[in-house]
C-alpha positions as CSV (number, residue, x, y, z in Angstrom):
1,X,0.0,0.0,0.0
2,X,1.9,3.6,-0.7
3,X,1.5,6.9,0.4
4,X,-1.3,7.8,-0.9
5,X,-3.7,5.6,0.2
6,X,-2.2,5.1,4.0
7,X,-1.4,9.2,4.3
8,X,0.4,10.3,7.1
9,X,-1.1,13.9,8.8
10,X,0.8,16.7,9.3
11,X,1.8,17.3,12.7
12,X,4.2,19.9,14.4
13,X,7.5,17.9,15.8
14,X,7.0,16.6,19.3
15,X,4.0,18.6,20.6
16,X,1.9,16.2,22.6
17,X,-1.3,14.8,23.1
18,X,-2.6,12.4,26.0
19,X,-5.6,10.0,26.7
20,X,-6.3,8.7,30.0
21,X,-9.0,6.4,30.7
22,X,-10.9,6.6,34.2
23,X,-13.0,4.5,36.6
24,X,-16.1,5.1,37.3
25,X,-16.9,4.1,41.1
26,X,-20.4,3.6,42.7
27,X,-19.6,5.7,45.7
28,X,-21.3,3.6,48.1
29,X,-20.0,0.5,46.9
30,X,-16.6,1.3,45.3
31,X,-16.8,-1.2,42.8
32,X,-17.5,0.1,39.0
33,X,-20.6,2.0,38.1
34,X,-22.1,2.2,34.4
35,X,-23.1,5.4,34.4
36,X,-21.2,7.1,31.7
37,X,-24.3,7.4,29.5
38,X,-25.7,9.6,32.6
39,X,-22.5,12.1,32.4
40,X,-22.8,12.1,28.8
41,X,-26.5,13.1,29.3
42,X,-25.5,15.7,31.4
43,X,-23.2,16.9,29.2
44,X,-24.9,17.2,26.1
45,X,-22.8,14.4,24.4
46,X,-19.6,12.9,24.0
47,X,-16.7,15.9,23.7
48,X,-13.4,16.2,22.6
49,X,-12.1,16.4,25.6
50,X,-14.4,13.6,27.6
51,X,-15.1,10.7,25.9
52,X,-16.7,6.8,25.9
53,X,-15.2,3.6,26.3
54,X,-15.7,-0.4,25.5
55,X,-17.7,-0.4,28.8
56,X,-19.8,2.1,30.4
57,X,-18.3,2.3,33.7
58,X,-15.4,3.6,32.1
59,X,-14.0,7.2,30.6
60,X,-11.5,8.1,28.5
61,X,-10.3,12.3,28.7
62,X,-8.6,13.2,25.9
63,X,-6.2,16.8,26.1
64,X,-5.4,19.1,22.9
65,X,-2.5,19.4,21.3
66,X,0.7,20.5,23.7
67,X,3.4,21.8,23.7
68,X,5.2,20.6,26.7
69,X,3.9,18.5,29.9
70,X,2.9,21.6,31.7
71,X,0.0,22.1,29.0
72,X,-0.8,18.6,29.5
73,X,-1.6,18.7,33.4
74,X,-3.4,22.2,32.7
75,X,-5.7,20.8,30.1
76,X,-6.1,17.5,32.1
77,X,-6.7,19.0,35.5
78,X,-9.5,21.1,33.8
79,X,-11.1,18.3,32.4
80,X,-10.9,16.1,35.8
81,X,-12.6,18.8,37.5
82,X,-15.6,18.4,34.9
83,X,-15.6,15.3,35.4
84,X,-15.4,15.3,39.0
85,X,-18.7,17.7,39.5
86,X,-21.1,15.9,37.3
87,X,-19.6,12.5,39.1
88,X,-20.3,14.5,42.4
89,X,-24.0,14.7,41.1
90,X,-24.4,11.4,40.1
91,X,-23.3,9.6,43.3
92,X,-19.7,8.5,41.6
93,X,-15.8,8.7,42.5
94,X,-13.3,8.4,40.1
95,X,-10.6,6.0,40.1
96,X,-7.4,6.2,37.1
97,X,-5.2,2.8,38.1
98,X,-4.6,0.0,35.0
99,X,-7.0,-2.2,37.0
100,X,-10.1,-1.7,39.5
101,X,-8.9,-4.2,42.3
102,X,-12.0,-6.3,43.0
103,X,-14.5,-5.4,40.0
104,X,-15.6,-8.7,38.1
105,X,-15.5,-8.0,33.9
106,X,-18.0,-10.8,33.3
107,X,-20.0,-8.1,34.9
108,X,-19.5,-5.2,32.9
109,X,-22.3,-3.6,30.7
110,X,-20.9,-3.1,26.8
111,X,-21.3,1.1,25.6
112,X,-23.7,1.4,22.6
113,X,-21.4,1.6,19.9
114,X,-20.4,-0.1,16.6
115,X,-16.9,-0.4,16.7
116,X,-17.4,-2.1,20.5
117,X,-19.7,-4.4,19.2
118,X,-17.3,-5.4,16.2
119,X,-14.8,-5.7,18.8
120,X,-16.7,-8.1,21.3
121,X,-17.9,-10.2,17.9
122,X,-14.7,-10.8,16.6
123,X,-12.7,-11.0,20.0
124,X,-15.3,-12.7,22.2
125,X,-13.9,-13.7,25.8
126,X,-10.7,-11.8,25.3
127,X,-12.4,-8.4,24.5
128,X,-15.5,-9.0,27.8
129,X,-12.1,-9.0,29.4
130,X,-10.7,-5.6,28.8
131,X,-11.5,-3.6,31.9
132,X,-8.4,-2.0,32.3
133,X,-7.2,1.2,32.0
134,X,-4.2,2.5,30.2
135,X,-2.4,6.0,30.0
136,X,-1.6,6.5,26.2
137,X,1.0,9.4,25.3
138,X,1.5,10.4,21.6
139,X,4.1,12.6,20.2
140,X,4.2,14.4,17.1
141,X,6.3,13.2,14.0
142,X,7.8,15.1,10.7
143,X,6.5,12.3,9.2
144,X,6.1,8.7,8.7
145,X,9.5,7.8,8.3
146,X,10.6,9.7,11.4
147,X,7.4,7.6,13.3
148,X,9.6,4.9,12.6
149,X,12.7,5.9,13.3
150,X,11.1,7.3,16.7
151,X,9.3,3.7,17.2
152,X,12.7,1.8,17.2
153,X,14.2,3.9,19.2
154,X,11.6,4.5,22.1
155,X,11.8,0.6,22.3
156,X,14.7,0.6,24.4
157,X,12.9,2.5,27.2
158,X,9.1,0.9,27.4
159,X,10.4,-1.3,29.6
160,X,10.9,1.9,32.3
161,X,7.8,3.7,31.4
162,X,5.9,0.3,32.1
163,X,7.5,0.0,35.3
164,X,7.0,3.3,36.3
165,X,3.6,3.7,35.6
166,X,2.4,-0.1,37.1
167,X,-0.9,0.5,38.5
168,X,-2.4,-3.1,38.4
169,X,-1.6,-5.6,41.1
170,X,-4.8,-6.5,41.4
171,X,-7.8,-8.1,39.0
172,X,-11.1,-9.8,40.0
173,X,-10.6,-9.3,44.2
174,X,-7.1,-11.8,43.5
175,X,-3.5,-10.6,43.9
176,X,-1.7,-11.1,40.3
177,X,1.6,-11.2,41.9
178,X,2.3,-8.5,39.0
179,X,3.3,-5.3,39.2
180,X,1.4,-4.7,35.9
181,X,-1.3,-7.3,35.0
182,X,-3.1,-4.9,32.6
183,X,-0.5,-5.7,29.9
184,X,-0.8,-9.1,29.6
185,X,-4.5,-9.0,28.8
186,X,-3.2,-7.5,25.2
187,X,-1.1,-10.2,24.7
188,X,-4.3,-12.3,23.9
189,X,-5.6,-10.1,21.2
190,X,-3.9,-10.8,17.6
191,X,-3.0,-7.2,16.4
192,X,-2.1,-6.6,19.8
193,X,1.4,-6.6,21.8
194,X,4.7,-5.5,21.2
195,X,5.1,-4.0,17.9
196,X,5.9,-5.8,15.1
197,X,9.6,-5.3,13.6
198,X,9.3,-2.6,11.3
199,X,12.6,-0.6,9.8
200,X,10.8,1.9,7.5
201,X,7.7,3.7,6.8
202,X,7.6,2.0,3.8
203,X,7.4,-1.4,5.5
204,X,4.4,-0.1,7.5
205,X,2.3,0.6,4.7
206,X,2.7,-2.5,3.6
207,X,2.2,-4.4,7.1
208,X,-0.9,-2.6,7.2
209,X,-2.5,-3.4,3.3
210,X,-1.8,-6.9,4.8
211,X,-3.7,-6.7,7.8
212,X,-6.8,-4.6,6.0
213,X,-6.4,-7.1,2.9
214,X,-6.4,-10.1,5.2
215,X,-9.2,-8.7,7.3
216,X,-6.8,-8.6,10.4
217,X,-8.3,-4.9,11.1
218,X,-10.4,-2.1,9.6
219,X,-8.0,0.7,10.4
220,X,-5.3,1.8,11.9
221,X,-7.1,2.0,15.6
222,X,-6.9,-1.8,15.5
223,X,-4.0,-2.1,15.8
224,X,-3.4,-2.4,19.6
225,X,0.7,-2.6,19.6
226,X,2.4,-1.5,23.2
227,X,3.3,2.0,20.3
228,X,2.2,2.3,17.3
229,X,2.0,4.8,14.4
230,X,-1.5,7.1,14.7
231,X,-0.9,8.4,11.0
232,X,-4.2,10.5,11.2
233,X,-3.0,12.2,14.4
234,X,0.6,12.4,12.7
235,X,1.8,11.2,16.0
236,X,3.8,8.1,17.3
237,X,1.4,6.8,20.1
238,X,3.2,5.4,23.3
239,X,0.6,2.6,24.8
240,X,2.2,0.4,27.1
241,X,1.5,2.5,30.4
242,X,-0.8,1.7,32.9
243,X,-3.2,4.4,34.1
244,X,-1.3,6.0,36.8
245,X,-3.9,6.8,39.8
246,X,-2.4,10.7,39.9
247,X,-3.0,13.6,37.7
248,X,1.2,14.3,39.0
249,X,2.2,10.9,38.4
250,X,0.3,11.3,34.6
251,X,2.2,14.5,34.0
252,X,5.9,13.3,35.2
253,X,5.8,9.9,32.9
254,X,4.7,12.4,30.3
255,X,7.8,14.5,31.1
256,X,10.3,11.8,30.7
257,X,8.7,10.9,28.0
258,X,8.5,13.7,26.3
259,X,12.5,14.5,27.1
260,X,13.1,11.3,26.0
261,X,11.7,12.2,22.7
262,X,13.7,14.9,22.3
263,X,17.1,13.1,22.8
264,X,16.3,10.6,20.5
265,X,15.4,13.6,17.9
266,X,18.6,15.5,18.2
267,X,20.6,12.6,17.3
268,X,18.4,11.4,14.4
269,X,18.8,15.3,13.1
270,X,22.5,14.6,13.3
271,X,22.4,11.6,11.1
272,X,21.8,8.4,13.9
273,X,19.7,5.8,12.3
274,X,18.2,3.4,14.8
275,X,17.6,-0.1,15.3
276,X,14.9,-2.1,17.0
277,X,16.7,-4.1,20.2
278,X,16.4,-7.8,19.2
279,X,12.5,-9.0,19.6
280,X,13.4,-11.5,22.4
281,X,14.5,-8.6,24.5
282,X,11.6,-6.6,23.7
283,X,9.5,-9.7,24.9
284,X,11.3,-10.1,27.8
285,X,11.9,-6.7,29.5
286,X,8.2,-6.2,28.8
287,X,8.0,-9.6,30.6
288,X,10.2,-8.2,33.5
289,X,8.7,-4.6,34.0
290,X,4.6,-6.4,34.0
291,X,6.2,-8.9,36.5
292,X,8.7,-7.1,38.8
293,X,8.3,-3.2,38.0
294,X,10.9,-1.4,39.5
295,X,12.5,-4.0,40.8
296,X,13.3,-6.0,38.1
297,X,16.5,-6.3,36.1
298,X,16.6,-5.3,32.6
299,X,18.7,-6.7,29.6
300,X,20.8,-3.9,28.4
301,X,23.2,-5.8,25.8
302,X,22.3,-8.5,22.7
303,X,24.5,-10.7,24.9
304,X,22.1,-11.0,27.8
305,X,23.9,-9.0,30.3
306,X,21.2,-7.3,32.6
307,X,21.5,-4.2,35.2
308,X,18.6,-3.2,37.7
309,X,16.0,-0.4,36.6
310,X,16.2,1.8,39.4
311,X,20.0,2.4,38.2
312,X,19.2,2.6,34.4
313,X,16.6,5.0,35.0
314,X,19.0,7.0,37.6
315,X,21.5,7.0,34.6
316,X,18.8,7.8,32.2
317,X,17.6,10.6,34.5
318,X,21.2,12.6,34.5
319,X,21.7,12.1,31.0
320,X,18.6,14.0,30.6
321,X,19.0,16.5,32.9
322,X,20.2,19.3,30.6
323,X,17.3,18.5,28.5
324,X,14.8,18.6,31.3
325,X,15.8,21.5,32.9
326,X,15.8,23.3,29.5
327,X,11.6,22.4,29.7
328,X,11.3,23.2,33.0
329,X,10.6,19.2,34.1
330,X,12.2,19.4,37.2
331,X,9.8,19.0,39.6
332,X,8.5,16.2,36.9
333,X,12.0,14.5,37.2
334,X,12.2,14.8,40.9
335,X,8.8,12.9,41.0
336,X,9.8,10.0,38.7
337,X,12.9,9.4,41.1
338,X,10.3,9.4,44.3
339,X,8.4,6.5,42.4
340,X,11.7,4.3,41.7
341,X,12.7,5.7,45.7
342,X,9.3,5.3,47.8
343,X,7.4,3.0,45.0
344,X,5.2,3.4,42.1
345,X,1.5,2.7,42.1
346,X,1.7,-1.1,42.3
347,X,3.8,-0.9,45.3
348,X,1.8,1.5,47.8
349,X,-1.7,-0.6,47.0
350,X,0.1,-4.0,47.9
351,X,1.1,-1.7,51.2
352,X,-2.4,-0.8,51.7
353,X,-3.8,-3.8,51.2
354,X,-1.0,-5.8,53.6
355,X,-2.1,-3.5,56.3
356,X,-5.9,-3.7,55.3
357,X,-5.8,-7.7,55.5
358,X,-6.6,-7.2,51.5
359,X,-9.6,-5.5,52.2
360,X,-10.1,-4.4,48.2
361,X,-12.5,-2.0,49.3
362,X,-10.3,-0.4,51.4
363,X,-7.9,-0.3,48.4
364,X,-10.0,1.2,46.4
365,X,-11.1,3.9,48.2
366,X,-7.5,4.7,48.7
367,X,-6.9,5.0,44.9
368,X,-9.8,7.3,44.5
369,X,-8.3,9.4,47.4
370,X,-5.1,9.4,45.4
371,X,-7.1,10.3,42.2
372,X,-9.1,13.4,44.2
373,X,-6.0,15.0,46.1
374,X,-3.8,14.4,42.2
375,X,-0.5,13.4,43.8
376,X,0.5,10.4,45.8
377,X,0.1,9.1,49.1
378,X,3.0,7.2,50.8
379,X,2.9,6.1,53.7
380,X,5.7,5.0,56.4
381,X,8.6,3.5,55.2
């Protein structure tokens, strides 16, 4: 497929746009509510900003284009507030973690739409099972070719932002015994996963006439890769991150990521062409970060030699020091090395929930007090 028919939107260099999807919580009852068509009533509709999902005790809140992560937390913080009155008049809390800790999916009531129904038809079991809630990041790109070059680049550090952003301990009432379980439910779904090795824009295209010809999707939104290209955003779309339960926690993975970004772009303006890292150590730091978060230890060369994350992302913090400070993201910075200090997400629920006898209640009213003060709570050490 060329150019022409798979066109790639025009989009100024690493501006940023950011979805987050929310829980809705019965605030009684804590577990999930569906009563999104109710906010949507109130309302008037679906907006650009506030917007369905599969199921109808979830959100997603969408921000506008950015310019830098402190856009991001203004639009976002905006839009929470919305979101946070008319909950206030429908009896509801709101929850942002990659899972809602006891909350059953088989029972979940399925938003009115086409493309969910399409989804559940061709996906069945695995789609009913998609209650979880992801953070998703996109950057703008020059154009496809620089998608691309961005993609195989970015691989190297998923693994962190994974890790980092691990929100999902918990699924059905039961202790995963991961820091993330809300990744591996995307391992199930075909077009879903790491990405697929792709070297060039070109090689994209034709990936995709495949998957269209073959009736392995219908667009480009099914394709549900940990990044992919979003050629009618003109954006590279970063996936793999849980939900974070903080509006600051949202805004400082957005930071790294977005400094990240920009040290991978001055060195392919200088002439650096990158490679994917071998797909077995794609599959397997993913594997680490879902299972051990911050604690695990990554593979750093094609040999198999590993070092811990907490001292890769140290390392990767200094080296971007000159480029965080030139966007302001200190305070960002100083965040992300409290999470890989005190504990991410994943690791302050399985505190509350060790002192709370795993009360999942308990848990989850905690995550929606994290959600409504927009910063986290730590407790003793």
């Amino acid at each position: 497929m060329s150019d022409s028919v798979l066109q790639f939107s025009h989009s100024k260099p690493l501006t940023l746009g950011v979805e987050l999807e929310l829980q809705l919580l019965d605030k009684t009852t804590l577990d999930l509510s569906p009563k999104s068509p109710l906010l949507f009533a109130a309302l008037g509709g679906e907006t650009s900003r506030i917007k369905a999902e599969i199921f109808q005790s979830m959100l997603e809140i969408n921000t506008a284009v950015c310019q830098n992560a402190h856009e991001v937390r203004r639009d976002l913080s905006q839009t929470i507030s919305t979101v946070q009155e008319i909950c206030a008049s429908l009896d509801l809390r709101v929850a942002s973690a990659g899972t809602h800790p006891f909350a059953h999916y088989s029972d979940r009531i399925l938003y009115p739409a086409d493309r969910y129904k399409s989804l559940i038809d061709r996906n069945q079991w695995i789609a009913r099972r998609l209650m979880i809630f992801g953070l998703h990041v996109h950057i703008g790109m020059r154009d496809g070719e620089h998608a691309i070059q961005m993609n195989n680049a970015l691989l190297h550090y998923l693994p962190i932002l994974l890790a980092l952003s691990a929100s999902s301990p918990y699924w059905n009432g039961e202790d995963t015994e991961l820091a993330s379980s809300r990744i591996t439910f995307f391992e199930a779904i075909p077009t879903g996963g790491h990405p697929c090795r792709i070297m060039s824009w070109g090689d994209f295209t034709d990936l995709y006439a495949k998957l269209i010809r073959s009736g392995a999707i219908r667009s480009p939104k099914d394709i549900w890769w940990d990044m992919r290209p979003s050629p009618g955003f003109g954006t590279l779309e970063i996936r793999i991150c849980d939900s974070p339960p903080t509006l600051a926690e949202t805004v400082a993975i957005t930071a790294l990521i977005h400094s990240i970004a920009k040290y991978i772009d001055n060195q392919i303006v200088d002439g650096r062409k990158f490679a994917p890292p071998p797909d077995w150590i794609v599959r397997e730091n993913k594997w680490r970060a879902s299972r051990w978060g911050t604690s695990a230890e990554f593979i750093v060369t094609n040999d198999g030699e590993t070092d811990h994350m907490i001292k890769i992302t140290s390392d990767l913090l200094d080296e971007l020091a000159e480029i965080s400070s030139s966007m302001s993201y200190q305070a960002e910075f100083d965040l992300i090395r409290q999470l890989l200090a005190k504990g991410p997400s994943y690791k302050r629920q399985q505190a509350i929930a060790s002192r709370n006898e795993n009360n999942m209640v308990e848990l989850t009213d905690f995550l929606a007090s994290e959600f409504e003060l927009r910063s986290p709570i730590w407790g003793s050490p």
